[in-house]
Every structure is written in C-alpha cells, then in structure tokens.
C-alpha positions in Angstrom: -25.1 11.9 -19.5 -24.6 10.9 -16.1 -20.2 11.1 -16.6 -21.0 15.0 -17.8 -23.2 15.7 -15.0 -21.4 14.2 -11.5 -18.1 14.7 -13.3 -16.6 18.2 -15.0 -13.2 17.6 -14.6 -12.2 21.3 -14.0 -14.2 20.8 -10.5 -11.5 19.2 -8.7 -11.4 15.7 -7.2 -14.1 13.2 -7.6 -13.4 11.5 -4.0 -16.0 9.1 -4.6 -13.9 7.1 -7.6 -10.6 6.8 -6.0 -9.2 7.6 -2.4 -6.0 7.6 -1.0 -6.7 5.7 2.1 -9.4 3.8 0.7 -7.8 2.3 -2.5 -3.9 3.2 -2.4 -2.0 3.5 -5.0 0.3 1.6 -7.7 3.4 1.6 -9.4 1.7 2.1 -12.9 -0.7 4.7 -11.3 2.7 6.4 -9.9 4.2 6.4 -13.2 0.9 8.3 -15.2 1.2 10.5 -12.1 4.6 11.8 -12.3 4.6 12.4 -15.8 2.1 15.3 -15.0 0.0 15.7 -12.1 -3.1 17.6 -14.0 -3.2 14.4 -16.5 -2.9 12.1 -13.2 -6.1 14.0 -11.9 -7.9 13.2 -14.6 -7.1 9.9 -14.5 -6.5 8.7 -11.1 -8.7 11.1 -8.9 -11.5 11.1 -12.1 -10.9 7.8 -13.8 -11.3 9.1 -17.1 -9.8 7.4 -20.4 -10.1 8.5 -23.9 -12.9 6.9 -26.2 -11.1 5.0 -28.9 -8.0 5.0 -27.5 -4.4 5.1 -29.8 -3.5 1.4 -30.3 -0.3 1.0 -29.2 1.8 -2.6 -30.7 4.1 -2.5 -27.5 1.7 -1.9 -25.2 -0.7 -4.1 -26.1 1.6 -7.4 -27.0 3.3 -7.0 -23.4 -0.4 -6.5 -21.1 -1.9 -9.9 -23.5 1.3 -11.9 -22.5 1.4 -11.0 -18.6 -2.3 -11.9 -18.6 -2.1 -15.0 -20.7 0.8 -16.1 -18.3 -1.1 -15.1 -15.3 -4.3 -17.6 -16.7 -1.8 -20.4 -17.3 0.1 -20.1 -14.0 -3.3 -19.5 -12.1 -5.0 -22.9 -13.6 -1.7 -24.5 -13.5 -3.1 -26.1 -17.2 -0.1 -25.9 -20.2 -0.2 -27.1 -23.2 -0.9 -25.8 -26.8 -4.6 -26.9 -26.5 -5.2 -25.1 -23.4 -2.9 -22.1 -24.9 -5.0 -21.9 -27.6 -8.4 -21.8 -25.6 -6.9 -19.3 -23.1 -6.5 -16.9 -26.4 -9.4 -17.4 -27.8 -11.4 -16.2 -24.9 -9.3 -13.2 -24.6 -9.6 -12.7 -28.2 -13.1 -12.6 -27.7 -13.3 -10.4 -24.8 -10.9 -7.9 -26.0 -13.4 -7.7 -29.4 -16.2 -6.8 -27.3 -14.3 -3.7 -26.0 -13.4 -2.8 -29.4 -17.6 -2.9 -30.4 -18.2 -0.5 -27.5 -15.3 1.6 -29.3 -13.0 1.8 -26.0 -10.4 0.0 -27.9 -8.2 -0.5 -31.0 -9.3 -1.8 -34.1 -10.6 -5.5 -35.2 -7.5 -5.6 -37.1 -4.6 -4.5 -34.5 -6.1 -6.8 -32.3 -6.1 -10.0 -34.5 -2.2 -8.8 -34.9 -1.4 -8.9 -31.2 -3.2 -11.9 -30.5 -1.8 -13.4 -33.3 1.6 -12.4 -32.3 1.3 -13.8 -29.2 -0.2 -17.1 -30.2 2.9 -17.2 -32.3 5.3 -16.5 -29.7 3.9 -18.4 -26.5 4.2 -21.9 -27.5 7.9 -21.4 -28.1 8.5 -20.1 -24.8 6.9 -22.2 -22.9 8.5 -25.3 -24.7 11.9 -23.4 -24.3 11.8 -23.3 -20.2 9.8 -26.6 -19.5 12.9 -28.2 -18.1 13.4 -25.1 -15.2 10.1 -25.4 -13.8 10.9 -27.9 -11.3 14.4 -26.8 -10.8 12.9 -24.2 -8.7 10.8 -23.7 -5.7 8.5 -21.3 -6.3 6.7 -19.8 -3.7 4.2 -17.2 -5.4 3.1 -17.0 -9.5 0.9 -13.8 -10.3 -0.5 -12.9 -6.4 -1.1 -9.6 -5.6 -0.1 -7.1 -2.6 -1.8 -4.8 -0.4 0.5 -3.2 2.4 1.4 0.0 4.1 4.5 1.4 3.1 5.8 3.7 6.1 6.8 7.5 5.5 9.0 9.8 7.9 6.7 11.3 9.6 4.6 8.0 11.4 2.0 8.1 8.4 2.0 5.5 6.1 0.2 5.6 2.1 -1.2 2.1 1.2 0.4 0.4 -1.5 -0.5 -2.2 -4.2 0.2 -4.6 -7.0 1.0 -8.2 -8.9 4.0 -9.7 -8.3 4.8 -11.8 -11.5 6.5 -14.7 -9.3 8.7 -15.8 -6.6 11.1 -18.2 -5.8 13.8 -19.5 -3.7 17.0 -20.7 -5.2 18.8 -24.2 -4.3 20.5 -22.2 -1.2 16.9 -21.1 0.1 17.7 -17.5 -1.7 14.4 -15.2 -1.9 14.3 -13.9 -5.4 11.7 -11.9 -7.1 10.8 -13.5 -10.7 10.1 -10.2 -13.1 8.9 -10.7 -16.9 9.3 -8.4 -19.1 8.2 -7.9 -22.8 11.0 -5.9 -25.3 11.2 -5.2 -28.6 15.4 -5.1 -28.1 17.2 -6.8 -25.1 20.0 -4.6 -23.4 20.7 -6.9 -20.5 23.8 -5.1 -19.6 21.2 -1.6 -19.3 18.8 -3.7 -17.2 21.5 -4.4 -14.2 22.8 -1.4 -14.8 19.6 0.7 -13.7 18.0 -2.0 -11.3 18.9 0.1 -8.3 16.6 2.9 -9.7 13.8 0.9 -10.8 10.8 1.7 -9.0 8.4 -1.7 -10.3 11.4 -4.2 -9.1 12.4 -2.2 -6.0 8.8 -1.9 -4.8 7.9 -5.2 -6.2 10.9 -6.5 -3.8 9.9 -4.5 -0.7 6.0 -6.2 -1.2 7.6 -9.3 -0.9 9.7 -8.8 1.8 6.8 -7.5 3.9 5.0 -10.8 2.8 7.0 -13.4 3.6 9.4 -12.0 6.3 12.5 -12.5 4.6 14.8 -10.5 2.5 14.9 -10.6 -1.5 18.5 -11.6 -2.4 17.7 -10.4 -6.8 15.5 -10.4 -9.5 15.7 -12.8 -12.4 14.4 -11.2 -15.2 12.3 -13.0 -17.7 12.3 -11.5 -21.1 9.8 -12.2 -23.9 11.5 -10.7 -26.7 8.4 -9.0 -28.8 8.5 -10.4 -32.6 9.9 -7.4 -35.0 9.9 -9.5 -38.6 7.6 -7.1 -40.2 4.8 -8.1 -42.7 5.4 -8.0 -46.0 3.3 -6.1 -49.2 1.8 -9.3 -50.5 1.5 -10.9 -47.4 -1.8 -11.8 -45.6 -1.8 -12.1 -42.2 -2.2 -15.7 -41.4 1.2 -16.3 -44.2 2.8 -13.7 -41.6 2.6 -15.3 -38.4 3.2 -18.0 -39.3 6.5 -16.9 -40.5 6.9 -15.6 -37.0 6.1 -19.0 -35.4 8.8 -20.5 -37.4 11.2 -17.6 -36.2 10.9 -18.2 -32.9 11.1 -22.2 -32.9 14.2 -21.8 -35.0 15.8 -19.4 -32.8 14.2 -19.7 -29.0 17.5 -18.1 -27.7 16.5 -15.0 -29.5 12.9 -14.3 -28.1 13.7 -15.6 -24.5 16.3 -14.8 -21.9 16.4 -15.3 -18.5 19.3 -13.7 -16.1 19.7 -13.0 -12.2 20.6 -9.8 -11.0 21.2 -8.9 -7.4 20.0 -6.7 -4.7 22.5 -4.5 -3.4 21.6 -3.5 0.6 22.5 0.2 -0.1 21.1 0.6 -3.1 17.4 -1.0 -1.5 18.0 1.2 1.5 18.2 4.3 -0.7 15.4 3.6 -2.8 13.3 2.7 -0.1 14.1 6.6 1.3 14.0 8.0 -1.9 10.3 6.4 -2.3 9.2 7.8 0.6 9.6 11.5 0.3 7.9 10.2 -3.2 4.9 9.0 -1.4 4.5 12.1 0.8 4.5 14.2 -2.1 1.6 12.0 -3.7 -0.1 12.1 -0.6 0.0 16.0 -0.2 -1.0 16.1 -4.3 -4.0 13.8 -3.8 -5.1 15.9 -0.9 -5.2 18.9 -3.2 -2.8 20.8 -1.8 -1.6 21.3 -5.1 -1.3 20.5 -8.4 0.2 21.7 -11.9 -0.5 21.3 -15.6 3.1 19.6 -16.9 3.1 21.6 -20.6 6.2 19.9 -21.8 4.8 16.3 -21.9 1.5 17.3 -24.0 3.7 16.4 -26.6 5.7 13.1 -25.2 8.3 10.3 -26.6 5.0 8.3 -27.0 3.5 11.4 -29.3 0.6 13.7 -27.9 -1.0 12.9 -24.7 -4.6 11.3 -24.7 -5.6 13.7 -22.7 -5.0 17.1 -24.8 -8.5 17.7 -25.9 -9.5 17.9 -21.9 -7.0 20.2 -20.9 -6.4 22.5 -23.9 -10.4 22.8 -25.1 -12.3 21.4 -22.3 -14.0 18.8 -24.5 -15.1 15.8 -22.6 -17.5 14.5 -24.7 -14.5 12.1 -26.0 -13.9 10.6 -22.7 -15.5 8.0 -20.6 -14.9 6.8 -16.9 -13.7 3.7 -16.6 -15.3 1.0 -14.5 -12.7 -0.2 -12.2 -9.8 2.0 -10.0 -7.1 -0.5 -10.6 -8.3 -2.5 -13.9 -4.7 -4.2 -13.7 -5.8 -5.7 -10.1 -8.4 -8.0 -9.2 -12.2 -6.4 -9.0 -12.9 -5.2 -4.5 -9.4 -6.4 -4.3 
C-alpha cells in the first residue's frame, strides 16, 4: 500500500502532508498537539487517523450542528423544509464514510442525526426574533493571518469564526456556539480569560476588521440527555425529544455576553506566543516526546495506542485533507 510504503511513522516527519509555513496551524490542531506531541506527529506532521474510529455521542452531535448552522447561515435559506434537506444530504454523506469503514456505525449515526433534526427546529424558532436586532458582520468565515512571536518571526494561524456582530453602540463582539450536555454559565465567564478558541478566535477578528472585540456572546445548544427507553424504537424516541425541546426552548438554548478584559487579552496573547514558538521548534524536529500518561485519557485510551506501543499501522489510514474542519486549498 502506498500509506505503508511513503509513510512508516517511526521515520520522522512527512513534510510533504503538512508544513508549518505552508499550511499553519489551528486551534483544534494545537489542542491534539499539546496533549502529546508523539500522538500530534502522527497526526499533524503524518495525517494519520484510525480505521473505524470510536463513535463519540458528544463529539459527533456538536461537529453536525456547527456544520448544519454553517449550511443555513451560508445559503441564508431557513425553514423546516430546507432544515430537513440540509440533513438529509449530510445524512447521506456521512453514510458513505461509514461504507468505507472510517466512521461510526449506521446506527450511531441515524442517532445524531436524529438528535439534531430534533433539536434544530426548536432553536431556530426560539431566536428568530434576534436576528435582526443585530448587525452582523461575519457568519461562519474563516481566517488566515500571521500571529507575531518575540523574536520578529511570525507562525501562520487559521480557523472559522462562528459569527460576528456589532451591538446597538457599534460594540465588536465575537458570536461563539457551543454544544453541552450541561450548562455552567457561571464556569464559562469564569475561565474565558484562558480560553485559547475565544481568545484566538477574538485576536483573528481583530486583525480582520481593525477594531477591537469588546466580548463573546456565547450561544449554547444544550445536547438532548432524555435517554431511550427498553421498549422504545428509535423514531418513538426522538420524537419524545422534539417535544422536550418545544416544551422547554429555555432549557436547550442560552445565549449570554461575556466581556473582554484588556489585561487578560494582553496576557493571553503573550502567553500564546511563547506557545507558538514552542510548536514551531517541535514541528522543526528539534524535539519531541512520547506523553505516557494520556495513552489512557478522560476520553479512555488514545486512538493512537496500537502505533506507538506495537507499531501496527495497518489500522490506520491518512486522511485526505490537512485541515478537514476548513475549506479544501483554503
């Protein structure tokens, strides 16, 4: 196989699938890194993911709503006809991944999709009256700057922003959605200063449109936790979910401001740096460590065990794009 041949991940970097300078770098692709550099080898500098990869509820409800919300914001087209068509099609694509066994099971995926299609019509119904009470000025676009370090260098950075928007004052705020299975509202401001998605996300935005990012509003999706009963098929399920969240809209969706404190950016935006040059350094191989404590992880064993431990590679496959969360040669 041509993945066995050009790549044998205990060969060091495969230069030609990702580049520093070439492709940057993203928040999620930061995150995967610092949990352990050797698994962010295999994945960022390789590309490799595990065939039949764990199916993960969480994961997988909160990546089909961003990109149901992106398609809807994108084609500026709502309604539950055009809802309905929009998850179909991703219904269908996602089922072709699962025939080339890349991807969960028929049946996890006919439970996330069905989730959403239960949950989505609600929300959208619930925040029709805010849409023009607010000028926005960006819904799912993507960034692509330079992020300066200490020493003159600079590391190419990139991502979606999830929306933007100006206040009645003319007040730049970043528009953030998140998907939970419990809302802590009080642990979300409490932490915003540290978060690395809304603090970068914030400094993209800044660089775009030349003017300072007053807060976040945060726009939670609360993910549906009624659970299915014994003698319960799965259409009688959701929809006992759909009539959950029409009956109480104020449980699944929330939407609160937060602001930016100037210190608190200025220190992140220092801290992130000395982050950057460290990823730059590690993704010029000047070094690079096997993280033993996180083969066993809060999300259980790391996908990536059989590589590391036995060397088998035979259960992985390289993926096709560097950034599949970004648009293709964007």
């Amino acid at each position: 196989m041509r993945i066995k041949r050009r790549l044998n991940p205990r060969r060091g970097a495969d230069a030609a699938f990702w580049d520093l300078d070439r492709d940057g770098v993203t928040q999620s692709m930061l995150g995967r890194w610092l949990t352990c550099p050797e698994r962010g080898r295999l994945d960022i500098k390789h590309g490799l993911e595990p065939l039949g990869q764990k199916a993960s509820l969480p994961l997988d409800f909160g990546t089909a709503v961003h990109d149901l919300l992106e398609q809807q914001y994108r084609e500026s087209k709502f309604g539950p006809k055009v809802l309905d068509r929009f998850i179909s099609e991703y219904e269908d694509d996602w089922m072709g991944a699962v025939a080339q066994q890349v991807t969960a099971d028929v049946a996890h995926v006919q439970l996330v999709m069905g989730l959403a299609a239960a949950t989505l019509p609600g929300y959208f119904d619930h925040w029709r009256h805010e849409w023009g009470n607010v000028k926005w000025v960006g819904l799912e676009h993507e960034f692509n700057e330079q992020f300066p370090l200490p020493d003159g260098a600079s590391v190419r950075v990139r991502g979606k922003l999830d929306g933007a928007y100006e206040d009645r004052k003319g007040n730049l705020f970043l528009f953030e959605t998140k998907t939970k299975g419990q809302i802590d509202s009080g642990a979300i401001t409490s932490t915003l200063g540290l978060d690395l998605q809304v603090n970068l996300y914030a400094w993209a935005l800044e660089q775009q449109l030349k003017e300072p990012v007053r807060g976040v509003r945060y726009n939670v999706i609360r993910r549906p936790g009624l659970r299915q009963k014994k003698n319960e098929d799965l259409p009688e399920f959701l929809e006992r979910v759909k009539d959950d969240v029409q009956a109480r809209p104020d449980h699944y969706f929330m939407r609160f401001e937060v602001s930016l404190d100037d210190e608190d950016t200025l220190r992140w935006r220092e801290s992130f740096a000395q982050m950057l040059m460290q990823f730059r350094s590690w993704a010029e191989g000047k070094w690079n460590y096997l993280d033993t404590t996180q083969c066993m992880g809060r999300f259980g064993l790391c996908p990536f065990v059989a590589l590391c431990h036995r060397g088998d590679h035979k259960l992985y496959r390289r993926r096709d794009a560097v950034f599949p969360e970004l648009s293709p040669g964007g």
